[in-house]
C-alpha positions in Angstrom: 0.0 0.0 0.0 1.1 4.0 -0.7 1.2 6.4 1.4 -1.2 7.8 -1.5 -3.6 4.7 -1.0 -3.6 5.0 2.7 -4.4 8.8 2.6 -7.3 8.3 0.1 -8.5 5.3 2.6 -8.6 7.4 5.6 -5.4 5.9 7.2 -6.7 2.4 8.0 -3.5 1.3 8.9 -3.5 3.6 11.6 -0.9 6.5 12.6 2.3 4.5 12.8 1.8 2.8 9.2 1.5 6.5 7.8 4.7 7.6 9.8 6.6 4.7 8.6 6.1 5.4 4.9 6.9 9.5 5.2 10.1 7.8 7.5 10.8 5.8 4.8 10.5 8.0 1.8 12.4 10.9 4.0 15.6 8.6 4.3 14.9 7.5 0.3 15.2 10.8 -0.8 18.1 12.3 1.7 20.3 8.9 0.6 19.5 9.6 -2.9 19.4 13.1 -3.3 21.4 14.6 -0.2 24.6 16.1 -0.7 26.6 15.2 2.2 28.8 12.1 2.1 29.7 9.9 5.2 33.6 10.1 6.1 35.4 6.6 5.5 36.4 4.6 2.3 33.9 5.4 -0.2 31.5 2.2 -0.5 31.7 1.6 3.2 28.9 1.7 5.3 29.2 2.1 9.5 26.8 -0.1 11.5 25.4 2.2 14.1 24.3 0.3 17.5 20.6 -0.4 17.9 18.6 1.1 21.4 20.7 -0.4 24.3 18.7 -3.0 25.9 16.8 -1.0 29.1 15.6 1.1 26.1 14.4 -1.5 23.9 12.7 -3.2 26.7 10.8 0.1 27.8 9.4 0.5 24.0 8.6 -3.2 23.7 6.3 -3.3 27.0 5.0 0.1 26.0 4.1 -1.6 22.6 2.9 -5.0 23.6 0.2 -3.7 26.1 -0.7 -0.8 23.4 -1.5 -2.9 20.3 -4.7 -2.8 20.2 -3.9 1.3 20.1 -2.8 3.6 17.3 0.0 4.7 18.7 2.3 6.9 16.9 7.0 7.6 16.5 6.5 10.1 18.2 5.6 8.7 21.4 7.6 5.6 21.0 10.4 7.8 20.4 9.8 9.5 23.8 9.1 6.4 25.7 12.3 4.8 24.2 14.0 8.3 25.3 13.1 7.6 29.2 11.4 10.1 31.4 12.9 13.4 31.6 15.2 12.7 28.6 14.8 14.9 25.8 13.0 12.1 23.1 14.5 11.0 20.0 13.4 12.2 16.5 11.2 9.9 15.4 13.5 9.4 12.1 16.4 8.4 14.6 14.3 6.1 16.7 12.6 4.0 13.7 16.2 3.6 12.7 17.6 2.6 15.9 14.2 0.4 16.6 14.5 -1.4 13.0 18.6 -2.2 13.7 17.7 -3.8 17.4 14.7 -5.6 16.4 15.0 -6.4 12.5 11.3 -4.8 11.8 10.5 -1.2 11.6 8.1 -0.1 14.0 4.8 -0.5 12.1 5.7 -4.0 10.9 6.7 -5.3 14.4 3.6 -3.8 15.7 1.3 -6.0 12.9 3.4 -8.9 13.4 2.7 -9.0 16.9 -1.0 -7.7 16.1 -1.4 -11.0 14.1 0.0 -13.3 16.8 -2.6 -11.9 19.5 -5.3 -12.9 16.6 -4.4 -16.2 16.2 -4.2 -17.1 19.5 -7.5 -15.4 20.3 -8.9 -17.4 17.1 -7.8 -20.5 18.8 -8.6 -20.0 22.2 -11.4 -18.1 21.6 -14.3 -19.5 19.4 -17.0 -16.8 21.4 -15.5 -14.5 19.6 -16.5 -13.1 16.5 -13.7 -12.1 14.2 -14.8 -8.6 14.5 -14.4 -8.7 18.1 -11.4 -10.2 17.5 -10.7 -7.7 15.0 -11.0 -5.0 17.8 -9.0 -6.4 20.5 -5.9 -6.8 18.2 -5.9 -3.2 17.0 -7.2 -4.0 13.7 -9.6 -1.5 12.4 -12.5 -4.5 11.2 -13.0 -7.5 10.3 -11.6 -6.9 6.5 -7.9 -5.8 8.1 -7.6 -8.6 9.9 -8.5 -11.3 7.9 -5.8 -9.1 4.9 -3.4 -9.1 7.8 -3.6 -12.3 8.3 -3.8 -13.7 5.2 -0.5 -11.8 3.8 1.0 -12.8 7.1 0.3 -16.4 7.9 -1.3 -17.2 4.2 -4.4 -18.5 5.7 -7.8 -16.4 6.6 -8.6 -16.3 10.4 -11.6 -19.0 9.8 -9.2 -21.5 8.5 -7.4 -20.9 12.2 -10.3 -21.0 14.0 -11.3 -24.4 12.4 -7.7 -25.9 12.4 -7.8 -25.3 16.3 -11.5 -26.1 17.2 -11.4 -29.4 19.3 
């Protein structure tokens, strides 16, 4: 999806999706078009450290009992920052987030959206998968069964009847 589509959708992939793609289309165009070079032997890239651990830790409870939330850089940047630290820029933090976890925010946050689902779907069968839909942080029914199917490459019924007893 664009950041084109997702604007003319009414950002259904919530806040962070929409702060991913300007993130990654900033960086595109500085790497491409910028004008300052890195010092070093030309070709060379320098691996720059991920959060350190207490940080990544803070961010990852702070996600993980947020899913079902839009949350947006900004704050993750903050919360990864500590209290009464001045935050990171939300450019630096997806950078640093995406080195320490492998995932840039907004796809860790799906991926982890996704495995709440399918263990609801399987522990669940009360549930319907709209209700399930809402406690994951998907928008309806129609994102998470697309989430889930690009994800896992099977729709959240096939779950729920692969795990029924």
């Amino acid at each position: 999806m664009t950041l084109r589509d997702e604007l003319a959708e009414g950002c259904p992939g919530g806040r962070l999706f929409g702060e991913s793609l300007a993130t990654a289309l900033t960086v595109h165009l500085f790497n491409r078009y910028g004008t300052r070079r890195r010092a070093g032997t030309p070709g060379t890239v320098v691996a720059a450290p991920g959060l350190p651990p207490s940080r990544l830790r803070r961010t990852l409870d702070h996600l993980n009992d947020r899913l079902f939330e839009d949350v947006s850089l900004i704050e993750l940047a903050a919360v990864a920052a500590g209290p009464g630290a001045p935050p990171l820029s939300p450019n630096h933090f997806a950078l640093l987030f995406r080195r320490s976890v492998g995932l840039p925010p907004h796809r860790y946050v799906l991926q982890q959206r996704v495995k709440r689902a399918r263990n609801l779907l399987g522990s669940r069968p009360d549930l319907s998968l709209a209700e399930v839909a809402l406690a994951c942080g998907f928008y309806d029914q129609a994102h998470l069964t697309n989430a889930i199917k690009r994800a896992l490459g099977v729709t959240p019924g096939e779950i729920r009847r692969a795990t029924a007893p």
